[in-house]
GURO-270351 format. One line per field, with one value per residue (C-alpha): residue in three letters; residue number from 0; x, z, y. Coordinates in pm, 1 decimal. Last residue first. Layout:
N
type = c(ala|...)
seq = c(NUM|...)
east = c(X|...)
up = c(Z|...)
north = c(Y|...)
***
This chain:
480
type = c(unk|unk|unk|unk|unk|unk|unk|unk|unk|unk|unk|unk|unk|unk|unk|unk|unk|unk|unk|unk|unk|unk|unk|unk|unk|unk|unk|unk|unk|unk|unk|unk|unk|unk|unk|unk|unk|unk|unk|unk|unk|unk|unk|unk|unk|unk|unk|unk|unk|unk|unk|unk|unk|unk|unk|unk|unk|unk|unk|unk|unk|unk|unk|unk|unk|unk|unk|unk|unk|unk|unk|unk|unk|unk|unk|unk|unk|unk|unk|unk|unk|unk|unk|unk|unk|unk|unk|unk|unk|unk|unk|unk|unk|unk|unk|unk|unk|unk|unk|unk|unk|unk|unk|unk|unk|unk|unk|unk|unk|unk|unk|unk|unk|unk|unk|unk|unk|unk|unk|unk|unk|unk|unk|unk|unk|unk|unk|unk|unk|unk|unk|unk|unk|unk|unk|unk|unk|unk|unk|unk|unk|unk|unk|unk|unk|unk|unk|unk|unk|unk|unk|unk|unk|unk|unk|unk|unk|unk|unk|unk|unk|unk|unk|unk|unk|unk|unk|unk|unk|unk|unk|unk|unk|unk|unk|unk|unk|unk|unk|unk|unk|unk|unk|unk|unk|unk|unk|unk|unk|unk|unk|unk|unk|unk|unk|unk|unk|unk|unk|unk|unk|unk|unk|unk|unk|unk|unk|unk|unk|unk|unk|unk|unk|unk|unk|unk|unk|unk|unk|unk|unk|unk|unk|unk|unk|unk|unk|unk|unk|unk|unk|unk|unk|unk|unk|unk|unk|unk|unk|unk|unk|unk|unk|unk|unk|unk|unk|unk|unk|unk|unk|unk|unk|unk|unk|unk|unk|unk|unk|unk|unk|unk|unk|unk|unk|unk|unk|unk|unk|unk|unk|unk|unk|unk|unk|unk|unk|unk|unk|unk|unk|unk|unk|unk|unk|unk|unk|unk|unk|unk|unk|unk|unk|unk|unk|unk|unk|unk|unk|unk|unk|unk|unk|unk|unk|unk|unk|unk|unk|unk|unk|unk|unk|unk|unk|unk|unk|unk|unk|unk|unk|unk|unk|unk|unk|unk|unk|unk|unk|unk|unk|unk|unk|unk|unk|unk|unk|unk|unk|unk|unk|unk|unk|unk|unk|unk|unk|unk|unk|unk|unk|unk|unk|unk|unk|unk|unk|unk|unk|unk|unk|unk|unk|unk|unk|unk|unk|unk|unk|unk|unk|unk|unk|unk|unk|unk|unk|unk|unk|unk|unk|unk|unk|unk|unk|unk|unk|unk|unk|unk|unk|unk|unk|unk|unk|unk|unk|unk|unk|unk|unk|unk|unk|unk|unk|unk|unk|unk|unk|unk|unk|unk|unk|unk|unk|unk|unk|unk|unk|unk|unk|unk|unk|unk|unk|unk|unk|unk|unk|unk|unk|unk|unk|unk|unk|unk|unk|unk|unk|unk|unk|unk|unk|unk|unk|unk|unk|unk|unk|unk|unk|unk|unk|unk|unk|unk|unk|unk|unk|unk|unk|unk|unk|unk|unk|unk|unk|unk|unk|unk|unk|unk|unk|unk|unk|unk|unk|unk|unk|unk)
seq = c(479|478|477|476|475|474|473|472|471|470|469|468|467|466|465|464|463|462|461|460|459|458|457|456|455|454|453|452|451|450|449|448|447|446|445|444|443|442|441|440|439|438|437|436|435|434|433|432|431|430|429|428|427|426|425|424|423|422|421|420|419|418|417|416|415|414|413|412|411|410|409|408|407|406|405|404|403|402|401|400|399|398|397|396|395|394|393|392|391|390|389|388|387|386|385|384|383|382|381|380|379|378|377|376|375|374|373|372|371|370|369|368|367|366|365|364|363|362|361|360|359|358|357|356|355|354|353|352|351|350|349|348|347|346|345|344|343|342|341|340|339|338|337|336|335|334|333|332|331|330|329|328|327|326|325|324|323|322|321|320|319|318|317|316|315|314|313|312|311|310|309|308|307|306|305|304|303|302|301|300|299|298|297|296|295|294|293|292|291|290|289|288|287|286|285|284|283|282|281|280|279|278|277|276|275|274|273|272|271|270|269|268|267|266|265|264|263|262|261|260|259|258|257|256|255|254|253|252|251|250|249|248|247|246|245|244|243|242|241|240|239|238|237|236|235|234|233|232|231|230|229|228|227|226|225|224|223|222|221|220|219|218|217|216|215|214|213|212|211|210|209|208|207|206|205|204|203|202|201|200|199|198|197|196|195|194|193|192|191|190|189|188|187|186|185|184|183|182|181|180|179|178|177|176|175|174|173|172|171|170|169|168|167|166|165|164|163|162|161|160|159|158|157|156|155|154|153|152|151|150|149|148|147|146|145|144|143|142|141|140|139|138|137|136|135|134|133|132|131|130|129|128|127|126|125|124|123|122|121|120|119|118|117|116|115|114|113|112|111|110|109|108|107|106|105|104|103|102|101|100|99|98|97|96|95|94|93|92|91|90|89|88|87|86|85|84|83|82|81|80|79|78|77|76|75|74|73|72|71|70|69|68|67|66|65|64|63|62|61|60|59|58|57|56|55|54|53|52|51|50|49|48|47|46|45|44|43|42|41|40|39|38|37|36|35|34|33|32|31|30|29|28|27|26|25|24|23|22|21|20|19|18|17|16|15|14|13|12|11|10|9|8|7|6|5|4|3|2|1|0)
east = c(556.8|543.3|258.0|334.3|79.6|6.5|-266.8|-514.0|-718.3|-553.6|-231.4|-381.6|-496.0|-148.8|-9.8|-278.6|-192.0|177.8|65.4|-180.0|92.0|369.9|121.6|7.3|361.9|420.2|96.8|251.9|120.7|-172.1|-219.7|-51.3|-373.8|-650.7|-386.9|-273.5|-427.5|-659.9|-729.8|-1137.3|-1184.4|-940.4|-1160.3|-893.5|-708.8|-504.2|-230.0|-19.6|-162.7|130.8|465.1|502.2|281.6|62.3|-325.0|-488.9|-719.8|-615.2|-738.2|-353.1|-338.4|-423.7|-816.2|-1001.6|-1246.5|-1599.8|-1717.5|-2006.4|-1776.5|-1480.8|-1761.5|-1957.6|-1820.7|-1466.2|-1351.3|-980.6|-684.8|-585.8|-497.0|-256.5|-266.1|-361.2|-674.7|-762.7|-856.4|-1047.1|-1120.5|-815.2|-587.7|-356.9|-285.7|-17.6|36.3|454.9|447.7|530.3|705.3|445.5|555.7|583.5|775.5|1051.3|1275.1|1219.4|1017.7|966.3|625.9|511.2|113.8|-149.1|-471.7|-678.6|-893.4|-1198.1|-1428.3|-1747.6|-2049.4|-2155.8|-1812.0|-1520.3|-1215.6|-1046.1|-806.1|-449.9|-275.6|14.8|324.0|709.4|753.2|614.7|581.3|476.2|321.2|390.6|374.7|744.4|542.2|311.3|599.7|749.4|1003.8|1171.3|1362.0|1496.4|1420.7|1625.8|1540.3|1759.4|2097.3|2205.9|2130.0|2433.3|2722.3|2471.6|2392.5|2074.5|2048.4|1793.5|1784.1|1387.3|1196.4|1043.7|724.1|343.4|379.1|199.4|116.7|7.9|-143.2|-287.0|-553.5|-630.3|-654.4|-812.9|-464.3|-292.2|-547.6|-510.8|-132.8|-126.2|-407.0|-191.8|116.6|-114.7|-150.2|214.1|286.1|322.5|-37.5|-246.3|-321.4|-404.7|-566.4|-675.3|-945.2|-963.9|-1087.1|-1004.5|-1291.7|-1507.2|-1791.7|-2156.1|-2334.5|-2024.2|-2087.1|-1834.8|-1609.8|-1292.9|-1164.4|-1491.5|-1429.2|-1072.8|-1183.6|-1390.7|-1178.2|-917.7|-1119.4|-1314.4|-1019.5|-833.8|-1075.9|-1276.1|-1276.7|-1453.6|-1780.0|-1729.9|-1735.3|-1339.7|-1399.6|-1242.4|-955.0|-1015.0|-838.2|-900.4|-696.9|-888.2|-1018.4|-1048.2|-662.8|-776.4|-960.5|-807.5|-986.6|-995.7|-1240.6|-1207.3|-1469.0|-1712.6|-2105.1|-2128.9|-1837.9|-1945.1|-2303.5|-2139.7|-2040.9|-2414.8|-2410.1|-2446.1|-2579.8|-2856.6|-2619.0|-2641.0|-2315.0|-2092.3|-1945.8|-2013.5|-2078.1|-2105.5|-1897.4|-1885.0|-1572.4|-1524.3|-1160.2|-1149.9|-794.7|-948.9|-1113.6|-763.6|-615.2|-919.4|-867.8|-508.5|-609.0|-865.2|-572.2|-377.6|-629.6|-661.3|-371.3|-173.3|42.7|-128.0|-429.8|-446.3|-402.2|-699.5|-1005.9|-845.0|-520.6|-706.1|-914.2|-874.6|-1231.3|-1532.4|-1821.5|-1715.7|-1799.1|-1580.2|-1584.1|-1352.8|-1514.0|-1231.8|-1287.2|-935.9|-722.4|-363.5|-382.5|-715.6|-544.1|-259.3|-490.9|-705.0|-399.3|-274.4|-632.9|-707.5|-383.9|-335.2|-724.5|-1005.2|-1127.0|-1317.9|-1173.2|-1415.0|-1285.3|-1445.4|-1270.6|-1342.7|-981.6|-958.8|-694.0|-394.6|-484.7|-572.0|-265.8|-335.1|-112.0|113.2|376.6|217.9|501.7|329.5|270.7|573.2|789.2|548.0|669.4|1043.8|1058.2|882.2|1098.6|1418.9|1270.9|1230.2|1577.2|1745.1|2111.2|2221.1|2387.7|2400.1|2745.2|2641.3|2326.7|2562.1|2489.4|2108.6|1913.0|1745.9|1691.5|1494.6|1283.6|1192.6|894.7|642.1|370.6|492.9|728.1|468.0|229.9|360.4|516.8|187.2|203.9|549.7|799.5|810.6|629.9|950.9|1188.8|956.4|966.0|1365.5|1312.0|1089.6|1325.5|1685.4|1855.4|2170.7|2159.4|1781.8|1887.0|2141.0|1909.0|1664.1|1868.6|2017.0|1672.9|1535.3|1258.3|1183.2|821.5|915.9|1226.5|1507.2|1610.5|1669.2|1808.3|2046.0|2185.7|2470.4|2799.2|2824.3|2862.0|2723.5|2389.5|2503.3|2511.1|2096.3|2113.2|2263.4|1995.7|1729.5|1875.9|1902.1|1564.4|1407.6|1332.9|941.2|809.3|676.6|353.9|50.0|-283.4|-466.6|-382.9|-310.3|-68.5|121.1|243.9|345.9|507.3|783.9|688.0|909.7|1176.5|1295.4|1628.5|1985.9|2245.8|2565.7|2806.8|3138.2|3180.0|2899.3|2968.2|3259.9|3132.4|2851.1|2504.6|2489.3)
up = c(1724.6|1715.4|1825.5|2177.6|2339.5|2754.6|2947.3|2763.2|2636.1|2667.0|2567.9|2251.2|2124.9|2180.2|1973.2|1669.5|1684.1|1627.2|1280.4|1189.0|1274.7|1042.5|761.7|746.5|724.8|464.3|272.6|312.7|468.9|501.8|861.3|1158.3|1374.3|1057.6|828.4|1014.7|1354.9|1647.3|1948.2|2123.5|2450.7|2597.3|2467.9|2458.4|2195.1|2254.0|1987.6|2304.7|2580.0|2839.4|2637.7|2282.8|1971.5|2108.6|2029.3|1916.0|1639.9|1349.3|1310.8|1273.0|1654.3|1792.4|1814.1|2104.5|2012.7|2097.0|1958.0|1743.6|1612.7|1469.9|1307.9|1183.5|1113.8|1153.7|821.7|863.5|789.7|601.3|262.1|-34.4|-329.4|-594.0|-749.6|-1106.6|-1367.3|-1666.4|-1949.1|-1920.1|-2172.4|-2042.4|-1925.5|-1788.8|-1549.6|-1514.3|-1528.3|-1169.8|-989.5|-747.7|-347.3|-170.0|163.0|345.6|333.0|-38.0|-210.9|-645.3|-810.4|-1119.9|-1249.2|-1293.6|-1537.8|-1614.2|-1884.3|-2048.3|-1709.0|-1761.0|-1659.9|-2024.7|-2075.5|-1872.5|-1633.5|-1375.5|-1142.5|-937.6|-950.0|-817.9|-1050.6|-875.2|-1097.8|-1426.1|-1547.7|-1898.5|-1921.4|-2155.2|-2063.0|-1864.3|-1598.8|-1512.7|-1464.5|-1192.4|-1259.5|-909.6|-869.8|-504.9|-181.9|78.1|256.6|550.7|535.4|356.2|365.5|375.8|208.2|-19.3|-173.6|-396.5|-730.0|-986.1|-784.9|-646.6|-910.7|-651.4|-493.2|-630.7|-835.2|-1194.1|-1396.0|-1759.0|-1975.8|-2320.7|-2541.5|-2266.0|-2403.6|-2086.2|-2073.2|-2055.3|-1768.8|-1588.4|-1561.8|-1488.8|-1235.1|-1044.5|-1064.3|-914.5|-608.9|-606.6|-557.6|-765.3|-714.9|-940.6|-1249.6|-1561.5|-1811.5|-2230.8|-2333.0|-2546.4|-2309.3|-1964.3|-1826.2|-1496.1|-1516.4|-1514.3|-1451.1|-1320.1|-1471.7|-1262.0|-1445.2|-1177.3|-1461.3|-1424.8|-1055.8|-1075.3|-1305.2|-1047.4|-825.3|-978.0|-1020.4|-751.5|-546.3|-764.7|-631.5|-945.2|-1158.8|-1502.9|-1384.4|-1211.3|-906.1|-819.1|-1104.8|-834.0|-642.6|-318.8|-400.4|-176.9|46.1|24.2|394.3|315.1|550.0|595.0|828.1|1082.7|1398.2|1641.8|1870.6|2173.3|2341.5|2070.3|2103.2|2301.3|2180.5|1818.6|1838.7|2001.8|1587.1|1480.6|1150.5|842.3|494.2|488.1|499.8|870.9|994.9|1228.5|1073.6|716.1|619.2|222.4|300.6|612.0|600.9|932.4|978.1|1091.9|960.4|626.1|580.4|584.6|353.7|108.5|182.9|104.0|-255.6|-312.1|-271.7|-552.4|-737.4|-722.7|-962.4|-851.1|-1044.8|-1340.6|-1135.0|-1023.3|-634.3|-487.7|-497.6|-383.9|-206.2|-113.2|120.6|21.1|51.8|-163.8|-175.0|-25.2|395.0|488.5|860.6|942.6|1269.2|1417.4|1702.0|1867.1|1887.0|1800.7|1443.9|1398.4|1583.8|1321.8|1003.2|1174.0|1214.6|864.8|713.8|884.4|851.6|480.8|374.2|556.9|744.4|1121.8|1298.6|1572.9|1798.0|1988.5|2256.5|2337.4|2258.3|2044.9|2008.5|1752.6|1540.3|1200.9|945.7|589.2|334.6|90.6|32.7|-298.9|-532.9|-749.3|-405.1|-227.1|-555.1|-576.4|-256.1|-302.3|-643.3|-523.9|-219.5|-440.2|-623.3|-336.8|-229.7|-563.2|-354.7|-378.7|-666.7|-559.5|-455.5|-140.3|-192.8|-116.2|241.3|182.5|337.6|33.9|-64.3|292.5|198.5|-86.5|-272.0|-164.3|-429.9|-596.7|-336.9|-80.0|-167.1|-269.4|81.2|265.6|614.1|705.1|956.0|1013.6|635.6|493.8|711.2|621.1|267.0|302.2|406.2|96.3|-76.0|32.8|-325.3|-140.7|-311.8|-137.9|183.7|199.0|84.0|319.4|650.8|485.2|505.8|851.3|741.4|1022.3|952.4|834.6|672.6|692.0|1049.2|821.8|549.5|785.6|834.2|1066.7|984.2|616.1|476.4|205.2|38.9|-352.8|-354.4|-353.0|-649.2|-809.4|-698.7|-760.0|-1133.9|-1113.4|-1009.3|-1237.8|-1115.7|-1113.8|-1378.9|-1432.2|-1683.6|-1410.2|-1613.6|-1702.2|-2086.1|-2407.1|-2218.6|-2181.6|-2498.2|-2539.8|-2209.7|-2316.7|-2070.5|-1790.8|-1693.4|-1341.1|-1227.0|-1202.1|-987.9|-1119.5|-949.5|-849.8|-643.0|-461.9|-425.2|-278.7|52.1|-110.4|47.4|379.1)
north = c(-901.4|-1270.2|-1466.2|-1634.1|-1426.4|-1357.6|-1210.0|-1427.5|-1121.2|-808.9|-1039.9|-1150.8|-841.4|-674.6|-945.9|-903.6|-543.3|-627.1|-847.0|-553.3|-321.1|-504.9|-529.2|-171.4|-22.9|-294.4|-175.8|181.8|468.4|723.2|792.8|604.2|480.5|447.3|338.0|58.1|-71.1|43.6|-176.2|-123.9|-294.1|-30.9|271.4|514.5|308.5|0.2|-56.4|-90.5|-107.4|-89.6|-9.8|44.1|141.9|402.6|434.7|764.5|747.5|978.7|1292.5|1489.7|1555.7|1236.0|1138.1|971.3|734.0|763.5|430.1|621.6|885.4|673.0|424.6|623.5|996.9|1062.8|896.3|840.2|1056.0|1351.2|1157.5|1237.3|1489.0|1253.4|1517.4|1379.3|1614.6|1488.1|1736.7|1912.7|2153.0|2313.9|2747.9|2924.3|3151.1|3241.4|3572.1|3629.8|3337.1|3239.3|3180.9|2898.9|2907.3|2658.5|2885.9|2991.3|2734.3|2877.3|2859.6|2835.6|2961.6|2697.8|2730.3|2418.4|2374.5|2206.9|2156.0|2075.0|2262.2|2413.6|2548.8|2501.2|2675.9|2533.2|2771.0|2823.7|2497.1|2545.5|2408.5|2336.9|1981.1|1836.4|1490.0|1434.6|1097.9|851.5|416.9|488.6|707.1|457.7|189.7|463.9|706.7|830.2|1140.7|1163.7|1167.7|922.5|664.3|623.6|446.9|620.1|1007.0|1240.3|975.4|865.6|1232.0|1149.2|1067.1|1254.5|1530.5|1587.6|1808.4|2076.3|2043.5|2102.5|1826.5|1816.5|1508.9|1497.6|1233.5|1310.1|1167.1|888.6|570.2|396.8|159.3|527.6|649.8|410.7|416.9|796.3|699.6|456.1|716.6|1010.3|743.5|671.3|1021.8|1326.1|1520.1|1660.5|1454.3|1634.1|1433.9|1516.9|1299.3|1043.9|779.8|897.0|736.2|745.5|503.1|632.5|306.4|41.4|-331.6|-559.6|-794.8|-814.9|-530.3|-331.5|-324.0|-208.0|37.2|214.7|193.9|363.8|730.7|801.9|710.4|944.4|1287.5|1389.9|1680.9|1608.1|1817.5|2165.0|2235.1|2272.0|2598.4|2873.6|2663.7|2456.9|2128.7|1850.3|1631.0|1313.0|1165.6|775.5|711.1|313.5|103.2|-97.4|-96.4|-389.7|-498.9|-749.9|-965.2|-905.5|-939.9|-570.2|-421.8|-501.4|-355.7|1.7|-0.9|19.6|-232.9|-17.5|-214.0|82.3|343.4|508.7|514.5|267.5|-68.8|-128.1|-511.0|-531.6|-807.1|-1025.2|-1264.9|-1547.2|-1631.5|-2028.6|-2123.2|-2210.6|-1931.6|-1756.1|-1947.6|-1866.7|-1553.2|-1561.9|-1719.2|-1430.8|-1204.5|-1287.0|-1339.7|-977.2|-919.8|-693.5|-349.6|-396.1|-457.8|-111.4|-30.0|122.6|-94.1|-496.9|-377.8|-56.2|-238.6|-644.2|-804.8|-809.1|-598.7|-277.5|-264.6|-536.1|-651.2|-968.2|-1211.2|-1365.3|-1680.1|-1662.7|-2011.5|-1755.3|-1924.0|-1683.1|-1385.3|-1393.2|-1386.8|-1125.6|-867.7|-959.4|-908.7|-560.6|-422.3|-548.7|-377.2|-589.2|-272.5|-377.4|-668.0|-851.4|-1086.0|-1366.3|-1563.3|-1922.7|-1973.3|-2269.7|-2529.0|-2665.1|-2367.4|-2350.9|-2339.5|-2289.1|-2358.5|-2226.9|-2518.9|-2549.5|-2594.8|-2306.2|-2083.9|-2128.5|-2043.4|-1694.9|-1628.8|-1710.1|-1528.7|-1253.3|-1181.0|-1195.8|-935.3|-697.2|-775.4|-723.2|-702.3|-290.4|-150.8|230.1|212.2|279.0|77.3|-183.9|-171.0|-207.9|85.3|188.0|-188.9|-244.2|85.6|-183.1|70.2|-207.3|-295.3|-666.2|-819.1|-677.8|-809.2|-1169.2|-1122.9|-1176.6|-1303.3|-1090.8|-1154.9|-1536.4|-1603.6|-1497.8|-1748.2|-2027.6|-1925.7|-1921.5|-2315.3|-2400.2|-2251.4|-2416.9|-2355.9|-2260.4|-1893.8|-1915.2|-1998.3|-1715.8|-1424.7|-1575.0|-1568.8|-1219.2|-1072.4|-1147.7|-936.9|-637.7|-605.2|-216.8|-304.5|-17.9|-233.3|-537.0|-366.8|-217.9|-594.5|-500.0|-708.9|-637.0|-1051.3|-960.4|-1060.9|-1090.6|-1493.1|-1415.9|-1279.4|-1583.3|-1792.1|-1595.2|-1599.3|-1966.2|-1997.6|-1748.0|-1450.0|-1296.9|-1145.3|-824.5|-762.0|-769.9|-764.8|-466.9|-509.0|-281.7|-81.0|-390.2|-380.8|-64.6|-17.8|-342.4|-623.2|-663.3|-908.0|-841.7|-638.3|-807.8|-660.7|-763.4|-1105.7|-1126.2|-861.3|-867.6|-1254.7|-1278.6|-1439.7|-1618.4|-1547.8|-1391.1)
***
């Protein structure tokens, strides 16, 4: 805990943030982190509550109060121990994560709860200008070779961890530099990819081997056969990401201007790390709809804005959550409710309960989209009659979430059995865990669990590592 009065004493106090106008006009990151008296006085918030929900509403399990304490006592390089126990990349996560933990905080009662995300930054991004961030190869070698396929959080924290556990780690990247959706989903705005090229160069260091333009499984011309890997590997973990897009089969889906978002963002990504992309995807001047209400349809809302997009507007097929939710039914769990994202402060109009039911064009391109109301009774959509009505489009962008993994390649070619919802099947407890049905072959992140959160992906790429480990020394002292 920080200071014992504290939480009464002291307000919650967000980050500094550039005004949306300005940093419309830029693709670079525009939050700050906390000063160090401000991190300091944040930090005096952490009560004393007894049980640490935000400990158990944290996916990696951050001993939060331990570093909510050590920072209000101006102990950082001690708290950034305590941060790097749980989680190998906090500046991340202190940047992208929602804060679940915050949710679950024991002041969020009063709906004030300790700044835990931006605490997290602060210490992080402390570590990294006193330059306590450093790499740490192990004391001795295994003899054992691993290969990790997907170099998204999953991937990376899973071969960080085996690396420092003596194991010889070969990372597959099919795209051209690392990072998964870290590095070609999420906007710069939102993370700076030097962010990440600084944790590979960490990870280098500590003996992780990087091959790009490496797909695993297919028949591209960069594809390595995936049955390769079991035979030169000793152990062979999966961790590529949810690349299925939910699609949107309405009369007019064929027309040109309709693209899925991860057509969309990466694109720009790559032009922003000073890439030349033929044929690039632009909102410039034109009028957007993006379909689909979630952090994905956010990123392209954002996009689009810094593109100079005549008109940005986002439709949700659900109903407009409340704009607070009912603490007493839902804490300490997290709870649905209205949410206005960065994206969403640049302009957008945001509108909830709308089916799309057509696109209409002329001359192949699409010009308009037409979408009718709908009300949810028991559980069931129907249209409210009357309500069609028509928008202007000339870019749509489909954000409606992920069904899972690529099947062919990789999936296909190692035989892996396949839960229920396309993922591949591999429990997280008990004997084998993160083992899939080929026991050689350990399965991680977004590819096990299904679209999720770069925390989510974190914590099983660090418990993956572990299982790893123990298949092949019988025993691990890496943390789960």
């Amino acid at each position: 805990m920080g200071k014992i009065t504290g939480f009464m004493e002291f307000q919650r106090l967000q980050e500094a943030s550039e005004a949306p106008e300005a940093r419309k006009k830029h693709y670079r990151e525009f939050v700050g982190h906390l000063s160090d008296q401000e991190a300091t006085v944040q930090g005096a918030r952490c009560m004393d509550c007894g049980t640490p929900f935000c400990m158990s509403g944290c996916p990696v399990n951050n001993i939060i109060p331990d570093w909510n304490d050590l920072v209000y006592k101006q102990n950082w390089r001690a708290a950034l121990a305590t941060l790097h126990s749980t989680n190998n990349f906090p500046e991340f996560t202190g940047r992208v994560c929602p804060a679940p933990c915050e949710a679950a905080c024991t002041l969020n009662i009063n709906s004030d709860a300790v700044g835990i995300k931006s605490i997290e930054h602060a210490i992080v991004d402390k570590g990294w200008e006193m330059g306590w961030v450093l790499p740490l190869p192990p004391a001795h070698k295994s003899g054992r070779k691993v290969a990790v396929v997907g170099s998204g959080p999953a991937g990376m924290a899973c071969a960080q961890q085996l690396a420092r556990a003596g194991h010889d780690v070969v990372l597959y990247e099919k795209n051209d530099r690392i990072g998964g959706l870290l590095r070609y989903g999420i906007p710069d705005f939102k993370l700076e990819k030097h962010l990440i090229d600084r944790r590979v160069e960490q990870m280098r260091a500590e003996g992780v081997e990087f091959r790009v333009n490496q797909a695993v499984g297919g028949s591209g011309s960069n594809a390595l056969p995936a049955k390769t890997l079991l035979r030169e590997f000793d152990a062979v973990v999966v961790a590529g990401g949810a690349e299925r897009a939910r699609d949107l089969a309405v009369p007019g889906r064929e027309l040109d201007g309709i693209h899925f978002a991860m057509e969309f963002l990466p694109q720009q990504n790559k032009v922003v790390a000073g890439d030349r992309v033929a044929g690039q995807i632009t909102a410039t001047g034109k009028h957007v709809v993006v379909i689909g209400g979630g952090d994905t349809g956010s990123d392209c809302v954002g996009t689009s804005n810094r593109q100079g997009a005549a008109s940005v507007t986002q439709f949700e097929l659900l109903p407009q959550p409340p704009a607070q939710e009912n603490k007493a039914l839902v804490w300490p769990d997290w709870p649905i409710k209205l949410r206005t994202s960065s994206s969403h402060e640049e302009g957008c109009a945001r509108d909830w309960s709308v089916a799309t039911k057509r696109f209409e064009g002329a001359g192949g391109k699409v010009n308009k989209l037409i979408a009718v109301r709908i009300e949810w009774k028991e559980g069931k959509m129907a249209e409210v009659p009357g309500s069609e009505f028509e928008l202007k489009a000339d870019l749509v962008l489909l954000a409606m979430g992920f069904l899972g993994p690529v099947q062919k390649g990789l999936i296909e070619e190692l035989g892996l059995e396949q839960d229920a919802r396309g993922n591949v099947k591999a429990a997280t407890d008990g004997a084998g865990c993160y083992q899939s049905s080929n026991p050689k072959v350990f399965a991680a992140g977004d590819m096990r669990r299904g679209q999720s959160l770069v925390v989510w992906a974190i914590r099983e790429g660090r418990q993956c590592a572990r299982a790893v480990d123990e298949f092949l020394r019988g025993t691990s002292d890496l943390p789960r």
